[in-house]
TILOKE-50164 format. One record per residue: residue in one letter; x, y, z of N, C-alpha, C in turn. Coordinates in steps of 0.02 Angstrom, whole numbers, always signed. Last residue first. Example, Ala and Ser with C-alpha at 12.3 -4.5 7.8 and 13.67 -1.06 7.14 Angstrom:
BEGIN
<node 's'; <+642; -112; +354>; <+684; -53; +357>; <+645; +2; +394>> <node 'a'; <+660; -284; +390>; <+615; -225; +390>; <+660; -165; +390>> 
***
This chain:
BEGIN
<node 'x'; <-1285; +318; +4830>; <-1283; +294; +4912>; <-1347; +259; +4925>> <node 'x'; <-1175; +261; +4724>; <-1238; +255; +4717>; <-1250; +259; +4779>> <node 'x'; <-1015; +336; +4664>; <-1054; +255; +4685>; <-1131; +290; +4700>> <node 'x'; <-915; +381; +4524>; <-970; +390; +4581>; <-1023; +333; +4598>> <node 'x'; <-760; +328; +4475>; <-839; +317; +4465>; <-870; +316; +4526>> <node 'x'; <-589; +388; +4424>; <-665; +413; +4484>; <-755; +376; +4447>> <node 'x'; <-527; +396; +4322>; <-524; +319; +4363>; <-602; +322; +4405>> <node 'x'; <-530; +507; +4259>; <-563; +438; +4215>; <-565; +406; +4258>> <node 'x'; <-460; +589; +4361>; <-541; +595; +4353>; <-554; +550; +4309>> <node 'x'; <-355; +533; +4371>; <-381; +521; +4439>; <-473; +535; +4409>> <node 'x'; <-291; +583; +4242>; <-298; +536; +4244>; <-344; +496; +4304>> <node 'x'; <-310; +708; +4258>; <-344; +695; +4218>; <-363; +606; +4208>> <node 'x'; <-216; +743; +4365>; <-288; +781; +4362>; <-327; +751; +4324>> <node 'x'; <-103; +729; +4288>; <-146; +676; +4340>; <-182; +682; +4367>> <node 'x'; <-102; +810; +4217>; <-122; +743; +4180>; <-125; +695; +4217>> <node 'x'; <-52; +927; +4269>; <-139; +932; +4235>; <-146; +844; +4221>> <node 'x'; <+36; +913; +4333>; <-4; +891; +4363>; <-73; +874; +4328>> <node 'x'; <+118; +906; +4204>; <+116; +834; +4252>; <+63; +828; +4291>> <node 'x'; <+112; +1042; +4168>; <+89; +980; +4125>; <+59; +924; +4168>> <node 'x'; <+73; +1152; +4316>; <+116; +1114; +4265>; <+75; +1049; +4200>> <node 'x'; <-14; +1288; +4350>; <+7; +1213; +4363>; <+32; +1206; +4305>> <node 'x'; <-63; +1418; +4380>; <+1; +1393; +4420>; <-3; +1320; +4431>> <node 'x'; <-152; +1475; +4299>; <-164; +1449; +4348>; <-115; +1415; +4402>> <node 'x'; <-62; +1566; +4236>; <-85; +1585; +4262>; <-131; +1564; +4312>> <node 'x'; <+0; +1465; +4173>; <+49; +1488; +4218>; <+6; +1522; +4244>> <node 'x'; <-84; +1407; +4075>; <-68; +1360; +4119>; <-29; +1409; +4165>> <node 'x'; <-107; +1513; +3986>; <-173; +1491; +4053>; <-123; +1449; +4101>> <node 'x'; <+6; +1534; +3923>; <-9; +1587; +3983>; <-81; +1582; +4024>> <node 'x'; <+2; +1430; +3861>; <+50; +1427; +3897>; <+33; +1485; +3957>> <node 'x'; <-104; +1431; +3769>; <-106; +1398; +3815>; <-62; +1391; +3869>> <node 'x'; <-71; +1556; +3722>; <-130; +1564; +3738>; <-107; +1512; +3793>> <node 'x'; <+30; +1500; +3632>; <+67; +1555; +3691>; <+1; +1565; +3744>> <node 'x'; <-12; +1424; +3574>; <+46; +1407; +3593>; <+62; +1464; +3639>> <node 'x'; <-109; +1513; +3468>; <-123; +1446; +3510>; <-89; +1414; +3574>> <node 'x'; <+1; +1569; +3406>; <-38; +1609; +3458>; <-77; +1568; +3496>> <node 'x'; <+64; +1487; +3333>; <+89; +1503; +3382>; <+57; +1543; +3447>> <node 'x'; <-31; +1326; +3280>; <-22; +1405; +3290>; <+10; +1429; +3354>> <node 'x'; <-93; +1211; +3325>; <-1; +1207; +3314>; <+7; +1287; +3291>> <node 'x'; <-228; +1260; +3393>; <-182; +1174; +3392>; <-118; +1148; +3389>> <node 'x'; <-310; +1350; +3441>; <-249; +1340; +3475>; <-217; +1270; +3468>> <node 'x'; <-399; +1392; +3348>; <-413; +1328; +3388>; <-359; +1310; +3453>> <node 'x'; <-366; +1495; +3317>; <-421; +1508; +3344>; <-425; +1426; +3401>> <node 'x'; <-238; +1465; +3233>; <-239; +1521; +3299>; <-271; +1526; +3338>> <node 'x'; <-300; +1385; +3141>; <-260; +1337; +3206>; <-229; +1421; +3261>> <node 'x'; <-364; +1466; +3075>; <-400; +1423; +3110>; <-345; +1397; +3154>> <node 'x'; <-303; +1548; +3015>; <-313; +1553; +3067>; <-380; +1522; +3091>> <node 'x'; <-203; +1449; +2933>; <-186; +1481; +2990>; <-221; +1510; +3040>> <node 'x'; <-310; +1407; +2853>; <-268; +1375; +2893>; <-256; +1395; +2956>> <node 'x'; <-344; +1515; +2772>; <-383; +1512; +2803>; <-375; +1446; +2877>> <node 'x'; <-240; +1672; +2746>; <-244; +1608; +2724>; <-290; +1565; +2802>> <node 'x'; <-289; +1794; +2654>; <-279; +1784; +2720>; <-286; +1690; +2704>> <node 'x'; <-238; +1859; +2507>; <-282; +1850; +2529>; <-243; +1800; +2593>> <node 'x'; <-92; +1930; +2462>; <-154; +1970; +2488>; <-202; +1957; +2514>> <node 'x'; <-31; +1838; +2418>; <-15; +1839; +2474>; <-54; +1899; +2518>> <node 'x'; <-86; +1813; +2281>; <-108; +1768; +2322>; <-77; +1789; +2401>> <node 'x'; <-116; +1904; +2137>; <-106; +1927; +2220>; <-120; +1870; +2274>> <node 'x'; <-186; +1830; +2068>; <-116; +1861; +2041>; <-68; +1893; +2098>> <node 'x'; <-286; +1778; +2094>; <-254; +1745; +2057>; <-168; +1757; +2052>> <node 'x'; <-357; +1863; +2188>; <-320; +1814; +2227>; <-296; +1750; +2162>> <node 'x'; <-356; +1967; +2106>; <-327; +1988; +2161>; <-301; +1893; +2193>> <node 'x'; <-450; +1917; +2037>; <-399; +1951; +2008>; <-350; +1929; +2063>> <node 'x'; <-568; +1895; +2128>; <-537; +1845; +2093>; <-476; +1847; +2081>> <node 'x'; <-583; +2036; +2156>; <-573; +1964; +2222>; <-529; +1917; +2175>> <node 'x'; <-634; +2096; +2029>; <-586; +2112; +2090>; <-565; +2066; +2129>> <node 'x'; <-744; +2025; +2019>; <-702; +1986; +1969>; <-645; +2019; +1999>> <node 'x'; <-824; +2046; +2138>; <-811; +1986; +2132>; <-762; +1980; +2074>> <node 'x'; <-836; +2204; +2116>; <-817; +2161; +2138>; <-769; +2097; +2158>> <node 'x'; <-928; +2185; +1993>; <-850; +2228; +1989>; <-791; +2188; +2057>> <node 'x'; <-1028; +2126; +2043>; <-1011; +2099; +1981>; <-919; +2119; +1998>> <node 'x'; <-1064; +2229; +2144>; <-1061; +2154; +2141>; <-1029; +2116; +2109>> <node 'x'; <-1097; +2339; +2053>; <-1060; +2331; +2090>; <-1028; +2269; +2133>> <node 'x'; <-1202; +2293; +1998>; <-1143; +2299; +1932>; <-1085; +2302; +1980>> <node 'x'; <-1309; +2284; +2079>; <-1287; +2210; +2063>; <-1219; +2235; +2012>> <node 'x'; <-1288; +2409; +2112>; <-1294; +2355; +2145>; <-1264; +2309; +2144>> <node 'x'; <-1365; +2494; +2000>; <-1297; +2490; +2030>; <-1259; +2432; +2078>> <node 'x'; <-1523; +2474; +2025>; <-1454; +2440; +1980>; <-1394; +2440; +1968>> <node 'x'; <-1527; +2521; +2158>; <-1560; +2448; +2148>; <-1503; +2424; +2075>> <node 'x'; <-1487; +2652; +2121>; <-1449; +2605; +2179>; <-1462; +2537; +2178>> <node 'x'; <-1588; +2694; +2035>; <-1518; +2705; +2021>; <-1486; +2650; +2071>> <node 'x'; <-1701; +2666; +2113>; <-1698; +2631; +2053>; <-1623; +2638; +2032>> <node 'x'; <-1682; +2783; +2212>; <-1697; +2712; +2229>; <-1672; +2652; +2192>> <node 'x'; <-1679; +2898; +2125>; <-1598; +2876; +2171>; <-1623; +2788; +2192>> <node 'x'; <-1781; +2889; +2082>; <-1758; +2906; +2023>; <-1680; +2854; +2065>> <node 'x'; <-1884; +2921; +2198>; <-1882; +2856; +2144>; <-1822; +2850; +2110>> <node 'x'; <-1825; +3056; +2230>; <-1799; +3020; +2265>; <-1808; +2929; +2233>> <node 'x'; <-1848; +3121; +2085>; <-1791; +3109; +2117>; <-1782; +3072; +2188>> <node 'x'; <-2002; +3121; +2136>; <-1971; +3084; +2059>; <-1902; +3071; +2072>> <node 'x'; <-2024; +3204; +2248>; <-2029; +3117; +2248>; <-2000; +3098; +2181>> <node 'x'; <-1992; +3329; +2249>; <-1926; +3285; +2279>; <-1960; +3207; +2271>> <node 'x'; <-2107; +3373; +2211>; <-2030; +3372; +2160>; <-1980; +3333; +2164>> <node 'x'; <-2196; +3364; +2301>; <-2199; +3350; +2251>; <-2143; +3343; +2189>> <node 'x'; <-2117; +3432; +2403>; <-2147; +3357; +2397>; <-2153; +3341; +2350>> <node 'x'; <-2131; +3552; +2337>; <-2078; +3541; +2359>; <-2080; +3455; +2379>> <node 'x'; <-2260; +3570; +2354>; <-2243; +3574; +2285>; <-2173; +3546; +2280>> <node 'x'; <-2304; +3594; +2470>; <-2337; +3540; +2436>; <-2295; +3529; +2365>> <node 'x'; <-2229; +3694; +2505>; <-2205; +3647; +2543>; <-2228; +3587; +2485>> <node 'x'; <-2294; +3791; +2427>; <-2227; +3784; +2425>; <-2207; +3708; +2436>> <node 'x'; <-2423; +3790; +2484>; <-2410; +3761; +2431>; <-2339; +3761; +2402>> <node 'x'; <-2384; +3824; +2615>; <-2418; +3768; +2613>; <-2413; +3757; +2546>> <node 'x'; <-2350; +3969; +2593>; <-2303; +3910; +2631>; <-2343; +3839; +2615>> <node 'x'; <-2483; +4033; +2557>; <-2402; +4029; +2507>; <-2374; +3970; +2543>> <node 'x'; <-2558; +4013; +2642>; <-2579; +3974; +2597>; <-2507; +3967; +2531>> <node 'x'; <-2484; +4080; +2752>; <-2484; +4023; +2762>; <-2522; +3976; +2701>> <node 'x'; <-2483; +4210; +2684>; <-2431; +4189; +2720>; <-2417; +4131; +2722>> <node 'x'; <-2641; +4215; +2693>; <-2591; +4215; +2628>; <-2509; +4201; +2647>> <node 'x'; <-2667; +4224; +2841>; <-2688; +4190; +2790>; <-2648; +4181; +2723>> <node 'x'; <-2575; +4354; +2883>; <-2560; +4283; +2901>; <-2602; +4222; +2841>> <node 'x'; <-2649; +4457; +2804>; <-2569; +4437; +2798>; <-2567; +4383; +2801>> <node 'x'; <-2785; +4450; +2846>; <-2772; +4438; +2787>; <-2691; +4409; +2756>> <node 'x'; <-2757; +4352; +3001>; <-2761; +4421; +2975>; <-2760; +4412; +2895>> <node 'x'; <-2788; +4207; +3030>; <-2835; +4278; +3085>; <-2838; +4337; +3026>> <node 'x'; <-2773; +4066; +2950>; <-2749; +4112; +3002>; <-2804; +4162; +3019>> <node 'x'; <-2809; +3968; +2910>; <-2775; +3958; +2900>; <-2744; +3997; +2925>> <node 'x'; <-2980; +3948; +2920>; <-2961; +3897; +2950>; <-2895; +3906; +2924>> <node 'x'; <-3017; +4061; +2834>; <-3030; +4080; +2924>; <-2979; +4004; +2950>> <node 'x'; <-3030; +4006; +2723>; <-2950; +4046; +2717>; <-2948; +4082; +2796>> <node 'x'; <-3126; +3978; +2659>; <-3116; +3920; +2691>; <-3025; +3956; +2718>> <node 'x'; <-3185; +4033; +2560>; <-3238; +4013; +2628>; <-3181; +4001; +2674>> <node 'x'; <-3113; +4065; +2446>; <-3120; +4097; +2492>; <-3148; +4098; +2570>> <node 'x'; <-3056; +3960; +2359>; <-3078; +3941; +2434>; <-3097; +3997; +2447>> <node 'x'; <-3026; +4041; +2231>; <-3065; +3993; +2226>; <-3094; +3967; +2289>> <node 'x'; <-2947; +4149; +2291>; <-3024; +4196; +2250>; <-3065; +4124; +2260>> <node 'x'; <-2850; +4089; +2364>; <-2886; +4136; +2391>; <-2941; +4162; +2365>> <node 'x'; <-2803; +4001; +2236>; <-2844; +3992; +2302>; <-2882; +4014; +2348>> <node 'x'; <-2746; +4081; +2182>; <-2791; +4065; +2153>; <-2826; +4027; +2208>> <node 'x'; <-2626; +4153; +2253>; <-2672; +4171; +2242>; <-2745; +4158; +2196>> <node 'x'; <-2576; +4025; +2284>; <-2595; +4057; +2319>; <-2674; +4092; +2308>> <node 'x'; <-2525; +3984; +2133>; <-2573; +3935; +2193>; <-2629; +3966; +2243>> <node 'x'; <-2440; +4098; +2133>; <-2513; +4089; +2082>; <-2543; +4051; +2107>> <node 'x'; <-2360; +4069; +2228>; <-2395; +4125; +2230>; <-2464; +4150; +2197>> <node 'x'; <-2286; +3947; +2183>; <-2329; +3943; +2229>; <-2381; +4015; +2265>> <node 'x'; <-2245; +3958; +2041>; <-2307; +3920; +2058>; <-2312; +3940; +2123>> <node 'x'; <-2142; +4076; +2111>; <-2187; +4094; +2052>; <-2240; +4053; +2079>> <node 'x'; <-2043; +3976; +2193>; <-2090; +4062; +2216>; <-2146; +4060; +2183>> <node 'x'; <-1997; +3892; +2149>; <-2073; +3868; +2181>; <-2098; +3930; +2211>> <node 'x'; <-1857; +3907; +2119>; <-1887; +3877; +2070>; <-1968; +3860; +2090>> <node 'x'; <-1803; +4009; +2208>; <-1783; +4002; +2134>; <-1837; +3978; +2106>> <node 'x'; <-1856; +3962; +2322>; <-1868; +4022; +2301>; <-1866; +4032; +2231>> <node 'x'; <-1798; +3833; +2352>; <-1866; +3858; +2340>; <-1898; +3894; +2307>> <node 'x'; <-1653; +3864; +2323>; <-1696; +3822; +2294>; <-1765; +3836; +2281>> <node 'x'; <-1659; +3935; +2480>; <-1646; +3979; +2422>; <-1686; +3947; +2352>> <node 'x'; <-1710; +3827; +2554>; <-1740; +3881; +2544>; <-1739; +3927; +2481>> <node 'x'; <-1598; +3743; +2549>; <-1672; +3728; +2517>; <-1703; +3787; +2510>> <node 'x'; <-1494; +3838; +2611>; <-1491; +3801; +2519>; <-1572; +3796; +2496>> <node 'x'; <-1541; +3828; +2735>; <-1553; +3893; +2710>; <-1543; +3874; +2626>> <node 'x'; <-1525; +3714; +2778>; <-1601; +3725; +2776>; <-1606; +3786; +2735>> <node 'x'; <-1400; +3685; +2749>; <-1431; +3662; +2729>; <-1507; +3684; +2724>> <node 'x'; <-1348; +3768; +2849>; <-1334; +3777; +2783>; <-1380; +3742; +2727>> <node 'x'; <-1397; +3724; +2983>; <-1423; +3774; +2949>; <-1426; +3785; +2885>> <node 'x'; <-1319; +3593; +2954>; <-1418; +3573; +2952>; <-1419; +3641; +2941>> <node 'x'; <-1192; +3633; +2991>; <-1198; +3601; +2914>; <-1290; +3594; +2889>> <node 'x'; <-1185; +3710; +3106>; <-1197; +3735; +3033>; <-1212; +3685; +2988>> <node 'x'; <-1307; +3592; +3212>; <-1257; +3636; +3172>; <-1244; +3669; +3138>> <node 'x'; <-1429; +3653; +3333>; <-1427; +3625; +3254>; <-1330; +3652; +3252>> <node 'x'; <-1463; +3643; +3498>; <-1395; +3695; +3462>; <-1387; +3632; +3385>> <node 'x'; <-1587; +3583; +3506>; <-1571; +3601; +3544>; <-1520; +3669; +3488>> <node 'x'; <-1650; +3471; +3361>; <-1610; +3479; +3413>; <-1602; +3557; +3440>> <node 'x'; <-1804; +3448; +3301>; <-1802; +3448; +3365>; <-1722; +3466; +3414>> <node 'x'; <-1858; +3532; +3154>; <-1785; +3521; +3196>; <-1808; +3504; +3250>> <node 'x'; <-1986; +3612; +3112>; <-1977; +3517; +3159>; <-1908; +3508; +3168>> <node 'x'; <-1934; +3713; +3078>; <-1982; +3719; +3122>; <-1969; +3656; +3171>> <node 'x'; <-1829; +3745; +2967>; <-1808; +3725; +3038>; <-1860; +3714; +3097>> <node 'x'; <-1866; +3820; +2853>; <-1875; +3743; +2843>; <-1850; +3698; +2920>> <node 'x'; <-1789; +3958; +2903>; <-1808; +3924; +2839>; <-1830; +3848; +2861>> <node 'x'; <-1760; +4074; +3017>; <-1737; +3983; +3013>; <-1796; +3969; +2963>> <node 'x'; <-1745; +4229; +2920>; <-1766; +4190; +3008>; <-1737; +4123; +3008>> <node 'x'; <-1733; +4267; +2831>; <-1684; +4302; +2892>; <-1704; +4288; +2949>> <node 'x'; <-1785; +4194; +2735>; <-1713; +4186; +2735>; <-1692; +4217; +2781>> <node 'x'; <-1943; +4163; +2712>; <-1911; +4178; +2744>; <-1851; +4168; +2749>> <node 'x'; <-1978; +4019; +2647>; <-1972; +4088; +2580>; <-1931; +4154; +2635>> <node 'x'; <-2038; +3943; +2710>; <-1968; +3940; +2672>; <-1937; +3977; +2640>> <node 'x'; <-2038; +3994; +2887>; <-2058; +3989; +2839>; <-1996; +3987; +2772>> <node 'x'; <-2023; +4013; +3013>; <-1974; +3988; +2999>; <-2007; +3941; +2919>> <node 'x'; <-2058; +4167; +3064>; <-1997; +4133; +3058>; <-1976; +4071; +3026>> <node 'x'; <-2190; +4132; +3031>; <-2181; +4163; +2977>; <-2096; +4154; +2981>> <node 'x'; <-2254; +3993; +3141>; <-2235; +4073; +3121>; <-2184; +4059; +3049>> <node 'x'; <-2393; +3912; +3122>; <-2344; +3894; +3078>; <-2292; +3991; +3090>> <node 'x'; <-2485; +3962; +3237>; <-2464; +3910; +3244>; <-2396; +3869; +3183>> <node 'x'; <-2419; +4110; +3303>; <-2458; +4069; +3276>; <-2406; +3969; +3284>> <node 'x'; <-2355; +4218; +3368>; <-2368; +4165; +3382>; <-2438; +4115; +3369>> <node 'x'; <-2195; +4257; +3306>; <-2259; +4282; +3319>; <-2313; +4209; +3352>> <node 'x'; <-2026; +4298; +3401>; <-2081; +4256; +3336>; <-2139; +4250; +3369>> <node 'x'; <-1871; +4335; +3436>; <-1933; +4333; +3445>; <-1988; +4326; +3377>> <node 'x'; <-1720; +4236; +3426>; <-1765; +4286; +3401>; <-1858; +4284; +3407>> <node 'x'; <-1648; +4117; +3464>; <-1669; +4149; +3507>; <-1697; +4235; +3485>> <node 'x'; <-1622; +4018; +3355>; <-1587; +4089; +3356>; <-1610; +4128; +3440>> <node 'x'; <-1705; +3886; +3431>; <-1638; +3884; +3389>; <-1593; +3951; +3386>> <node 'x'; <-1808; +3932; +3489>; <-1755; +3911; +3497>; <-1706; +3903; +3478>> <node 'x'; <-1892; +4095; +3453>; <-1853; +4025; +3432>; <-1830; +4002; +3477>> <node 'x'; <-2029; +4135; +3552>; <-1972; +4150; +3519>; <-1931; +4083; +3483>> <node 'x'; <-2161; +4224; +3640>; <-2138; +4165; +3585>; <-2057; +4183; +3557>> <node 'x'; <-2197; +4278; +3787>; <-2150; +4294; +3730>; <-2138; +4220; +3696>> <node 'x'; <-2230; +4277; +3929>; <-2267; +4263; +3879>; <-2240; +4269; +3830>> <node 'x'; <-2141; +4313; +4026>; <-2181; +4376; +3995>; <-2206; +4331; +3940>> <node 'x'; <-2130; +4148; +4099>; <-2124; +4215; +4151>; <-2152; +4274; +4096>> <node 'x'; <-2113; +4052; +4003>; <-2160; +4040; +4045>; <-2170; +4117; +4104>> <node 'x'; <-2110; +4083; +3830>; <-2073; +4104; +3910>; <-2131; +4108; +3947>> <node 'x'; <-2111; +3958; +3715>; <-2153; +4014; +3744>; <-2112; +4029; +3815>> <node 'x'; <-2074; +3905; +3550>; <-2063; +3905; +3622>; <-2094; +3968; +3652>> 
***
């Protein structure tokens, strides 16, 4: 974010001032005293539970993608050298941003086996859950028959035929239109007699 009145980059999220490139160093992953992994957050006020979270990954990171991604780095920098103008301005920023980029890449790279891994786990869980299930239901309505809903009843609630809720439904239309049996059935009987003539 930029202040449209002194030009000043800063977060949104902390409201700490930040440099102004195009990836700042705030909110890089290896950074822990700025917003870690919070760049594309689009909300407004994040909660704790998304800070906590962004700051876990981070730590994660650090633990286990400092090392590779510094040797990345720095093997990149001797092997691209041409090509390290298209990643920032200052020697800092360049290396800054070739560390973050292979972090990130590496961090993709880790989280796809485990996310396959949860796919395939759930795909066969599934059907065992299914299974568990259904012999649950069964159980239940062998040995537990007043547990399962009996399908009678509420059909004649729905239909209003000899259910009591049927029975009270229709009683509180008829009063609410303010007619009786008698009339409804000579209401009913005047409309079979009625055949419309032809002008």
């Amino acid at each position: 974010m930029k202040c449209t009145k002194c030009g000043c980059h800063f977060c949104w999220l902390c409201n700490k001032k930040v440099d102004s490139g195009t990836f700042p160093t705030h909110y890089q992953w290896w950074n822990l005293n700025g917003c870690p992994n919070m760049q594309m957050n689009e909300s407004i006020a994040p909660s704790k539970g998304e800070v906590f979270r962004s700051k876990c990954l981070a730590i994660l990171q650090l633990i286990f993608l400092s090392v590779p991604s510094l040797a990345l780095s720095i093997l990149s920098s001797i092997l691209c050298c041409f090509c390290l103008d298209l990643v920032g301005e200052t020697k800092v920023e360049r290396f800054e941003n070739c560390m973050s980029l292979w972090g990130n890449t590496l961090t993709v790279l880790v989280a796809i086996p485990f996310a396959i891994g949860a796919v395939v786990l759930f795909m066969g869980l599934f059907p065992v859950w299914c299974i568990l299930y259904s012999i649950y239901a069964t159980l239940l309505a062998l040995f537990c028959p007043s547990y399962m809903p009996r399908r009678s009843t509420l059909l004649d609630g729905r239909r209003g035929s000899k259910g009591s809720e049927g029975r009270a439904s229709d009683d509180s239309l008829k009063k609410s239109n303010g007619l009786d049996e008698s009339e409804i059935s000579i209401d009913l009987e005047m409309g079979s007699n009625f055949s419309p003539g032809i002008g």
